[in-house]
LUMFIFI-106552 format. One record per residue (C-alpha): residue in three letters; chain; x, y, z. Coordinates in steps of 0.1 Angstrom, whole numbers, plus 5000, padded with zeros to 4 digits. Example, Ala and Ser with C-alpha at 12.3 -4.5 7.8 and 13.67 -1.06 7.14 Angstrom:
BEGIN
PT  resn  chain    c1    c2    c3
PT   Ala      A  5123  4955  5078
PT   Ser      A  5137  4989  5071
This chain:
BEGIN
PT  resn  chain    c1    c2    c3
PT   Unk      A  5000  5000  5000
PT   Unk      A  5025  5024  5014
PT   Unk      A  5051  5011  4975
PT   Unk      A  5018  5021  4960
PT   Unk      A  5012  5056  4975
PT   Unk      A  5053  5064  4969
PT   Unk      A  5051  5055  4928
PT   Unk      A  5014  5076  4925
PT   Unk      A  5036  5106  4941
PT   Unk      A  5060  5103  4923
PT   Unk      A  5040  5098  4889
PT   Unk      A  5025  5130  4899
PT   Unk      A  5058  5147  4908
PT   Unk      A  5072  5136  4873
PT   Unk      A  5040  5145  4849
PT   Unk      A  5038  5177  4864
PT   Unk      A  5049  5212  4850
PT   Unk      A  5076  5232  4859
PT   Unk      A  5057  5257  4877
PT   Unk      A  5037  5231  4896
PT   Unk      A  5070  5218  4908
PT   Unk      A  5083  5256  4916
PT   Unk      A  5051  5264  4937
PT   Unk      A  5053  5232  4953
PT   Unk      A  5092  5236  4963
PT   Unk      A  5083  5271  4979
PT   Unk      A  5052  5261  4995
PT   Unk      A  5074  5236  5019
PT   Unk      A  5100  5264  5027
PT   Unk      A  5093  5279  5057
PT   Unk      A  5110  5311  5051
PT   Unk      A  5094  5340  5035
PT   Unk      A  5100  5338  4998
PT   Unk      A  5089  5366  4976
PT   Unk      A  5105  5374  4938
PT   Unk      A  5099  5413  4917
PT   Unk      A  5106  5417  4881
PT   Unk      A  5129  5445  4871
PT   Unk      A  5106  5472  4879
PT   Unk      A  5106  5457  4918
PT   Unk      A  5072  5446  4914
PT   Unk      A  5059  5412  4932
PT   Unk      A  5060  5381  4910
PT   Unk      A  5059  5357  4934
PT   Unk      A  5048  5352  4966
PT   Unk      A  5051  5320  4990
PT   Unk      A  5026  5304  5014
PT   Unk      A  5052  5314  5043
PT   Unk      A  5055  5352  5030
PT   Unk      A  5015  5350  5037
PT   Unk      A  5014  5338  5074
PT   Unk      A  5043  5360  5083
PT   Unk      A  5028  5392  5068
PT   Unk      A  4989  5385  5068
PT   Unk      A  4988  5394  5030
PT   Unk      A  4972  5369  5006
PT   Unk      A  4993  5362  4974
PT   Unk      A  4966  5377  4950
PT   Unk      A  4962  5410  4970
PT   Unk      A  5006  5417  4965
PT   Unk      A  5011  5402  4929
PT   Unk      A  5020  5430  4904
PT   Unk      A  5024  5454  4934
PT   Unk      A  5054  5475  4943
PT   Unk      A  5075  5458  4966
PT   Unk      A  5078  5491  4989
PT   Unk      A  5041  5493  4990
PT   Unk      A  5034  5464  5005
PT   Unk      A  5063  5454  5031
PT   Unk      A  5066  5490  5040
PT   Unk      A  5105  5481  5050
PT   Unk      A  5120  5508  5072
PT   Unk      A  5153  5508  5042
PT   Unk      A  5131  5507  5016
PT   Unk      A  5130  5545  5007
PT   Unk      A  5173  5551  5017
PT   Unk      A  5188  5517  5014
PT   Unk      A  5165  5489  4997
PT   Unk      A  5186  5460  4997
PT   Unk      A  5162  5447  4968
PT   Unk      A  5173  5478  4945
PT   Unk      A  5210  5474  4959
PT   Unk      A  5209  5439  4945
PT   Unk      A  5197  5446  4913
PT   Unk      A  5216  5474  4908
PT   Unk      A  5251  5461  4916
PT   Unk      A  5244  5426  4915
PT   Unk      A  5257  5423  4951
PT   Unk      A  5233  5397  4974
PT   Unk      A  5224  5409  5008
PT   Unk      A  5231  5381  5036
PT   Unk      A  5209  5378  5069
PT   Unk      A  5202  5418  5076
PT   Unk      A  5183  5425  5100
PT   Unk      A  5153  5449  5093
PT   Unk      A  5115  5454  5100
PT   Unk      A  5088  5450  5077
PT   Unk      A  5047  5462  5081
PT   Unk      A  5025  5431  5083
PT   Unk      A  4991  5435  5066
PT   Unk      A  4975  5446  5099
PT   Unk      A  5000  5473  5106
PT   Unk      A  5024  5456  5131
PT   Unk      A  5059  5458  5127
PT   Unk      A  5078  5427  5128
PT   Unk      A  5114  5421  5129
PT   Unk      A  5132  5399  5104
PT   Unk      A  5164  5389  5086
PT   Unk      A  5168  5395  5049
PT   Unk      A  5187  5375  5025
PT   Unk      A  5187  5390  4985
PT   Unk      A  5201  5378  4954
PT   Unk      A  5195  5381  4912
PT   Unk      A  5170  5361  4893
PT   Unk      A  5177  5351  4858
PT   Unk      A  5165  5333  4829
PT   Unk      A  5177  5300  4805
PT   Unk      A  5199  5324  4788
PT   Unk      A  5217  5342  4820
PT   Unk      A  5197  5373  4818
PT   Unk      A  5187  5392  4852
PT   Unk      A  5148  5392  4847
PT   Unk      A  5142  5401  4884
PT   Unk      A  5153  5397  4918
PT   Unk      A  5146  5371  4947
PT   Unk      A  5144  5380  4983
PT   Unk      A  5138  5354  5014
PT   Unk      A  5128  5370  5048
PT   Unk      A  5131  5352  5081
PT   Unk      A  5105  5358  5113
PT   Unk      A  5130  5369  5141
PT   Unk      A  5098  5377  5165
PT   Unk      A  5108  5347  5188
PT   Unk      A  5146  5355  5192
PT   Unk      A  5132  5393  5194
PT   Unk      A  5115  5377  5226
PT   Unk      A  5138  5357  5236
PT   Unk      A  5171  5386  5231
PT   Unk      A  5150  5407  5253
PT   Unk      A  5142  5381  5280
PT   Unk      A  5183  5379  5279
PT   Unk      A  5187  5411  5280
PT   Unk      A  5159  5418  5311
PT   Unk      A  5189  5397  5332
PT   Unk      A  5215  5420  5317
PT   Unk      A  5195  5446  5335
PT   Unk      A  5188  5466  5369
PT   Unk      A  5165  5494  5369
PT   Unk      A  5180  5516  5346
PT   Unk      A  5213  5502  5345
PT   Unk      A  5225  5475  5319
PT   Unk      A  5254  5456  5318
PT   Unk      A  5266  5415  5316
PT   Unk      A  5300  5423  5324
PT   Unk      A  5308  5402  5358
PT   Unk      A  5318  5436  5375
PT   Unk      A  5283  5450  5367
PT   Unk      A  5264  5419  5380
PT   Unk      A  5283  5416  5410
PT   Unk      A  5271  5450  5413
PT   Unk      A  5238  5438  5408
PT   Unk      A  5237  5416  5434
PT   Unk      A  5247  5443  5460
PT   Unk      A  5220  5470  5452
PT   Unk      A  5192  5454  5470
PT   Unk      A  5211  5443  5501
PT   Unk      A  5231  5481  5503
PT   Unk      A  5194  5498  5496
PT   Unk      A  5180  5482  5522
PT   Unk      A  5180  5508  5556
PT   Unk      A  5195  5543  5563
PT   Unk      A  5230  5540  5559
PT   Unk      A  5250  5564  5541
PT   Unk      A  5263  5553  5505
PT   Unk      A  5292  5568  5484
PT   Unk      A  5296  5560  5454
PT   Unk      A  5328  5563  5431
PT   Unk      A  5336  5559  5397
PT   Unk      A  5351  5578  5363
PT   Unk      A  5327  5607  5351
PT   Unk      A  5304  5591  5330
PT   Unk      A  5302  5556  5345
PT   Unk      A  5267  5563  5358
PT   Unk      A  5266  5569  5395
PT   Unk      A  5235  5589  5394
PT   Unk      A  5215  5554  5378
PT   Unk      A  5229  5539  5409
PT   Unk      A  5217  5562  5432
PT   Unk      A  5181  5561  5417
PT   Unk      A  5183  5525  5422
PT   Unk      A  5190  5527  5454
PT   Unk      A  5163  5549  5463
PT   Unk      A  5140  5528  5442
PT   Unk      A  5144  5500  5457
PT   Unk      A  5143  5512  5495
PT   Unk      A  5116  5520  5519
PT   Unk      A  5116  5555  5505
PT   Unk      A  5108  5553  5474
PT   Unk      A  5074  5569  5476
PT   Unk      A  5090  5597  5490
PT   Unk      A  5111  5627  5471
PT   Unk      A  5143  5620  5452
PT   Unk      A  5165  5650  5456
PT   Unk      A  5196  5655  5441
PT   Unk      A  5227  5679  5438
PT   Unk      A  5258  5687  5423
PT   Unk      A  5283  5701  5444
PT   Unk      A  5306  5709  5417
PT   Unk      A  5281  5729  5403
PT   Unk      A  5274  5755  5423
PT   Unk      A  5295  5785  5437
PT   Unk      A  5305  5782  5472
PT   Unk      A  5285  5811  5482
PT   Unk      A  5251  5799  5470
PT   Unk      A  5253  5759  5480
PT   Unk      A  5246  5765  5517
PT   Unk      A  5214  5784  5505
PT   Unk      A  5209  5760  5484
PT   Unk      A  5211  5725  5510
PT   Unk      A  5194  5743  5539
PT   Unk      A  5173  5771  5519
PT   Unk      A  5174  5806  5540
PT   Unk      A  5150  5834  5554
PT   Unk      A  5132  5865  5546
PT   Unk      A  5156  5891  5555
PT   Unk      A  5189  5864  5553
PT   Unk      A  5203  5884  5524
PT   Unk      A  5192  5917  5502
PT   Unk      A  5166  5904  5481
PT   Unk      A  5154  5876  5503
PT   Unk      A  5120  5887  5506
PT   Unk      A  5106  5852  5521
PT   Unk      A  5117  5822  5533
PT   Unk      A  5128  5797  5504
PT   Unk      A  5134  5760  5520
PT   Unk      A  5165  5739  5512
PT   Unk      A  5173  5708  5491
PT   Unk      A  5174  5688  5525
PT   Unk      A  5138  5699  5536
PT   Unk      A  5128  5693  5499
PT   Unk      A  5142  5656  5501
PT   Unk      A  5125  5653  5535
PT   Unk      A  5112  5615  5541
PT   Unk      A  5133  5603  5510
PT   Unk      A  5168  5605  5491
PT   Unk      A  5196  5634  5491
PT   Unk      A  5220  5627  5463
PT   Unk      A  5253  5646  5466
PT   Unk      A  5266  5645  5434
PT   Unk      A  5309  5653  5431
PT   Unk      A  5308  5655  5469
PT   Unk      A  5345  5658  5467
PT   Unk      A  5340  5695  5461
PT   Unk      A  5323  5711  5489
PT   Unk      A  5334  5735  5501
PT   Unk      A  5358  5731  5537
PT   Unk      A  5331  5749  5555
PT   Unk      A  5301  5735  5541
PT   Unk      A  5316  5703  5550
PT   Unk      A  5318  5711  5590
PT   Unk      A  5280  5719  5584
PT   Unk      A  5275  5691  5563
PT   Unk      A  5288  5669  5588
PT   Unk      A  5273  5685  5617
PT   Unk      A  5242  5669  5598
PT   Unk      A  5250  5635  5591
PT   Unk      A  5252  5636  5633
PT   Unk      A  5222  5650  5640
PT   Unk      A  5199  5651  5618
PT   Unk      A  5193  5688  5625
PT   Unk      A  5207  5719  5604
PT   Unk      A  5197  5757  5605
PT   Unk      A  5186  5779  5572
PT   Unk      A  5207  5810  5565
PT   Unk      A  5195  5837  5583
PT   Unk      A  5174  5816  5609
PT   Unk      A  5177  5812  5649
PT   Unk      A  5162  5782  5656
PT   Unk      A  5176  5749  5642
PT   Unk      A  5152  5721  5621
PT   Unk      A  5150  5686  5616
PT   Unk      A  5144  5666  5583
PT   Unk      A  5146  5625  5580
PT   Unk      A  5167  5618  5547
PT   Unk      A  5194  5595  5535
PT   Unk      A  5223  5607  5522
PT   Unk      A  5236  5590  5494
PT   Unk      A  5271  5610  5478
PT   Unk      A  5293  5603  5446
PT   Unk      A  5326  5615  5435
PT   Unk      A  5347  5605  5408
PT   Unk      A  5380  5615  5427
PT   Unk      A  5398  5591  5455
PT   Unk      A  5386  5610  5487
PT   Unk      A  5415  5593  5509
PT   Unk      A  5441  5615  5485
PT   Unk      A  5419  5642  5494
PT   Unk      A  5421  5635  5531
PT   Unk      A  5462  5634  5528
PT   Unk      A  5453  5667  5514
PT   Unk      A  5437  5683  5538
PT   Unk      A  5411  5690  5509
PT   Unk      A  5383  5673  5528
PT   Unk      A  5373  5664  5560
PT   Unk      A  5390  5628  5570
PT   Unk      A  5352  5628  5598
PT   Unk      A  5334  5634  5570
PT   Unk      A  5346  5609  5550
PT   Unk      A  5340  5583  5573
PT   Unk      A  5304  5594  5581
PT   Unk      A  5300  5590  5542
PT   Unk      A  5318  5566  5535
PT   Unk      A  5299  5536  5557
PT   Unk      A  5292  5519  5524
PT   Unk      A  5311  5521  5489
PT   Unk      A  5305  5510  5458
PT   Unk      A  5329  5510  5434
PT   Unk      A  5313  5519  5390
PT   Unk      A  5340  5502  5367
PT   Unk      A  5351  5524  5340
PT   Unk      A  5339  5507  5306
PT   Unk      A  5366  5494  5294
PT   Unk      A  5367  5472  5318
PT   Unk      A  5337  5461  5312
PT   Unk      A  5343  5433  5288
PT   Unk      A  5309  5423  5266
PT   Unk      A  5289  5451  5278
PT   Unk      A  5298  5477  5248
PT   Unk      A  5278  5462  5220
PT   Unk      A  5248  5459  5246
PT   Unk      A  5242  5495  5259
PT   Unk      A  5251  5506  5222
PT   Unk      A  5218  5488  5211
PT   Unk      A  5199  5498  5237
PT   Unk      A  5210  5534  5230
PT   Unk      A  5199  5529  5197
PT   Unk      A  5165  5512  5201
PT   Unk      A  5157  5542  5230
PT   Unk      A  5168  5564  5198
PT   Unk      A  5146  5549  5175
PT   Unk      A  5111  5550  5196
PT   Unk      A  5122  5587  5208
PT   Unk      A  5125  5600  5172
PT   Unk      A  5104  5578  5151
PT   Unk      A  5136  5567  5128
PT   Unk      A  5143  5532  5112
PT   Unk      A  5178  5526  5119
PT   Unk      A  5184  5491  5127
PT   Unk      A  5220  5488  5137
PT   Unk      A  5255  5485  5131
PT   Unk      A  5279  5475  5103
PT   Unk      A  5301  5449  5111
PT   Unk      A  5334  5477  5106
PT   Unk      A  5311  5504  5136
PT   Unk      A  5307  5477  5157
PT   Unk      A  5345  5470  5155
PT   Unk      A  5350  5501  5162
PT   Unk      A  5335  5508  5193
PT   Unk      A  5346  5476  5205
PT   Unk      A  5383  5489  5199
PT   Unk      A  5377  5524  5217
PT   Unk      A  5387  5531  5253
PT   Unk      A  5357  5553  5261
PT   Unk      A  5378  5582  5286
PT   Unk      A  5341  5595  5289
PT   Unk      A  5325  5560  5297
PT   Unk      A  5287  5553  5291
PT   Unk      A  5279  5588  5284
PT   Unk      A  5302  5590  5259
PT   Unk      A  5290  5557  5242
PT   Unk      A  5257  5572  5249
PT   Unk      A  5269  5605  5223
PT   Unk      A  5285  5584  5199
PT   Unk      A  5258  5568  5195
PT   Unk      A  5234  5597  5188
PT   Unk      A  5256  5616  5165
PT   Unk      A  5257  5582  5143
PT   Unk      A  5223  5583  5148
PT   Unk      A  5217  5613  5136
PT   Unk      A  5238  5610  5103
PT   Unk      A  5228  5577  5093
PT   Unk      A  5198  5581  5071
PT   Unk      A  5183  5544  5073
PT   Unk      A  5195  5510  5080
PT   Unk      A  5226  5505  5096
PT   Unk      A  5247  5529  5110
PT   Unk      A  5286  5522  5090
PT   Unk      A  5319  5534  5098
PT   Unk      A  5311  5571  5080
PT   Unk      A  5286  5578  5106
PT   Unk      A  5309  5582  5136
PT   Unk      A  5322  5609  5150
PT   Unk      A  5359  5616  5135
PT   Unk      A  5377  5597  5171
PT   Unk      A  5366  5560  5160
PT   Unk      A  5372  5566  5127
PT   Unk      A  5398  5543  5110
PT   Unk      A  5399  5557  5075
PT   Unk      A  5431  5572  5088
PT   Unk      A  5445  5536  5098
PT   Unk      A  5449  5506  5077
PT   Unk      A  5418  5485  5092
PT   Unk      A  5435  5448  5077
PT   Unk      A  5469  5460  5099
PT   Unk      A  5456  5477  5124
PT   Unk      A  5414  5460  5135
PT   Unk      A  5414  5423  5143
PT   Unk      A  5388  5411  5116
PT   Unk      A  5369  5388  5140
PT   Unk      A  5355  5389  5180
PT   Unk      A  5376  5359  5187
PT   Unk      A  5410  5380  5175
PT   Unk      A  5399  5409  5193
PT   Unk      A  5393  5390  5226
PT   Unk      A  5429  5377  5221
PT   Unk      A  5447  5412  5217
PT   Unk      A  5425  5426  5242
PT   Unk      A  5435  5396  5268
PT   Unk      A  5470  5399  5255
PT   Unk      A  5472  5433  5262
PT   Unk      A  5461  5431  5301
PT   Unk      A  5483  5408  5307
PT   Unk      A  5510  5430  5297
PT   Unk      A  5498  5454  5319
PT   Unk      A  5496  5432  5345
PT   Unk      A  5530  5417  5341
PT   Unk      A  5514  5384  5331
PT   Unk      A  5501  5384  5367
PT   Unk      A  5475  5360  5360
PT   Unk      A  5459  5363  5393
PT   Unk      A  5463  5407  5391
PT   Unk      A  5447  5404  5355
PT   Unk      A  5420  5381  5363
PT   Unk      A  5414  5407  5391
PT   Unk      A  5413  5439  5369
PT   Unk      A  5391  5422  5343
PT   Unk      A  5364  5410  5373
PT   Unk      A  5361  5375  5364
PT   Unk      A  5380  5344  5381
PT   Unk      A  5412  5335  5375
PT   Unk      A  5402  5300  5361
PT   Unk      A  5383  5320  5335
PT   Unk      A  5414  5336  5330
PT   Unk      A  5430  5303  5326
PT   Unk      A  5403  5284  5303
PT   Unk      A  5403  5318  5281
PT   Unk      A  5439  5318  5274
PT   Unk      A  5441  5279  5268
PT   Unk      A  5412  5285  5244
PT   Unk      A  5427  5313  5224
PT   Unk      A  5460  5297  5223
PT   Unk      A  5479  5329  5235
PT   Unk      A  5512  5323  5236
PT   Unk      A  5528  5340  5270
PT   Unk      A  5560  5338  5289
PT   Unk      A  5569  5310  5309
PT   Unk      A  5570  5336  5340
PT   Unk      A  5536  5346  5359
PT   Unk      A  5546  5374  5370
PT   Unk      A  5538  5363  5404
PT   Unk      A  5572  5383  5417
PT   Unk      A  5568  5414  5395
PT   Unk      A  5564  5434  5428
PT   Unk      A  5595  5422  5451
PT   Unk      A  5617  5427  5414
């Protein structure tokens, strides 16, 4: 029965046309599989191109190819047009097309020429892949690359991660350190997020910010009659914050005497408003930042060494980014899909050449910088993905030879950039598996896996030499 079934198939297989087989061939692919003729309109359209876009084959055929998947290249960088035009295929980029019912759904292109018997190009042929479920599934990842508002995968940054609810948990003062840019404001919202207070006022200020003569006005507000032109009483950023969160941003620059006051605070809980008699009371935590090392500052006699320890009763510590191996390509795309939902503009990504290049950079300005490079290539790209032209002038490498100078894939750059620390470090295994923030038998597994070939020494006695 079952001989009988195969030959009747395959009678019907053989007997039938050309196009029969074709149709049949593209009905069992599972990709989306659509062809245009040389004026880019639809020719063909397979059964998976229907359930991924809701269209029906006889509402698309002899239709623009722009009109009805609505890609957002198709108006500055169609990769059907680029094809036919140049002759180039397009391999697995990543765009979004406009289903039939208006959503937008992500997917993965793939283009090529179509041509006749006789070798002529009669049309193009383009497949499209439904990334919806590893859309899902890159964001679920992503979620556990995340706290609050700050992102990172880096083993520095989840050990960081870890340590936010336990530290945000009670009263006790917090200072944070860390490079300008490296996001210690995030981490103080966090912390105030996740504590008791955080249906109560979020305060913050910069010390660096304001002159000397205005910041005590400023944390404990003043009187009518404190100062010409005080013509009623004006309360303080600690009465403000009252019940909740005083952030003192770049703490390290208060001013000697605010600091006395300052401190006089932190011990009682009490402080009096320029011009005013009678002292007051307000119930906040103090959380501080700085991006300087407070102990030099001490040695100084630059700040208070009381102080310090008052502020000082926990510390976290924000790595700079480049030392925050993996997380670069990461807050990059989340940069750019915040960009893309802010300003309504269909720019999917990065070449494989910008990506290099930020991965090669040394950020001096950390995340905020990543943060502006970002924009300005955002800005300047005009569709699809942003390439090496749209960067600002600093990560540019038209300057450098990129096939002397750029490691062409991650794996190479991994082993110049783990070649490099342990340089640094003296090939102190244990030091560079330290300033990198993961184990040293990581350390060991990555540079059996690379193959890097080290000195025989491990640097263990670099510092008695």
């Amino acid at each position: 029965m079952a001989e009988n079934k195969e030959c009747f198939e395959g009678r019907v297989w053989r007997h039938s046309s050309p196009e029969e087989r074709f149709e049949a061939v593209l009905s069992s692919i599972s990709d989306g599989v659509y062809a245009v003729d040389n004026r880019m309109n639809i020719a063909c359209f397979n059964r998976a191109a229907e359930a991924i876009t809701g269209y029906k084959k006889e509402e698309v055929l002899g239709r623009p190819c722009h009109d009805v998947l609505q890609t957002n290249i198709c108006h500055d960088a169609c990769a059907m047009r680029y094809t036919l035009e140049t002759g180039q295929p397009i391999v697995d980029l990543a765009i979004t097309i406009t289903s039939a019912n208006g959503e937008t759904l992500p997917v993965s292109i793939s283009t090529s020429l179509l041509r006749d018997k006789e070798g002529r190009v009669v049309g193009g042929v383009e497949t499209f892949r439904d990334l919806r479920l590893v859309e899902s599934l890159r964001r679920q990842v992503e979620k556990s690359y995340s706290f609050a508002d700050i992102i990172g995968k880096s083993a520095l940054m989840q050990s960081l991660f870890e340590r936010l609810p336990t530290v945000a948990i009670g009263d006790s003062t917090v200072l944070i350190r860390g490079e300008s840019g490296t996001g210690k404001e995030l981490v103080a919202h966090a912390l105030h997020d996740l504590s008791d207070r955080k249906e109560q006022p979020f305060v913050a200020v910069n010390c660096g910010a304001l002159p000397s003569e205005l910041i005590e006005s400023e944390l404990f507000g003043y009187k009518a009659g404190a100062f010409t032109g005080a013509t009623r009483d004006k309360p303080g950023r600690v009465a403000l914050a009252k019940g909740g969160t005083l952030f003192l941003d770049e703490i390290g620059d208060l001013p000697l005497p605010m600091q006395v006051k300052l401190l006089r605070f932190l011990q009682e809980k009490t402080y009096e408003p320029l011009g005013g008699h009678a002292s007051e009371t307000s119930d906040v935590r103090i959380l501080s930042a700085t991006n300087r090392d407070l102990v030099d500052n001490v040695r100084e006699r630059s700040f208070r060494e009381d102080l310090y320890y008052r502020l000082n009763v926990i510390e976290l510590k924000l790595p700079p980014l480049r030392r925050r191996e993996g997380d670069v390509p990461l807050l990059a795309e989340h940069f750019l899909r915040r960009l893309r939902l802010l300003r309504n503009k269909q720019v999917s990504g990065f070449s494989p050449d910008a990506m290099r290049a930020l991965l090669g950079y040394n950020y001096p300005g950390n995340v905020r910088e990543l943060e502006n490079i970002v924009e300005h290539a955002f800005v300047l790209c005009p569709g699809g993905l942003i390439a090496m032209e749209h960067l600002p002038d600093v990560l540019r490498s038209d300057r450098i030879d990129p096939d002397s100078c750029s490691p062409a894939t991650l794996e190479e750059m991994e082993r110049e950039f783990l070649t490099r620390k342990l340089a640094e470090n003296g090939y102190n295994r244990l030091e560079t598996a330290k300033a990198l923030g993961i184990h040293k038998t990581t350390l060991h597994r990555k540079i059996r896996k690379l193959g890097l070939d080290l000195p025989d020494r491990d640097g263990r006695s670099r510092n008695s030499t």
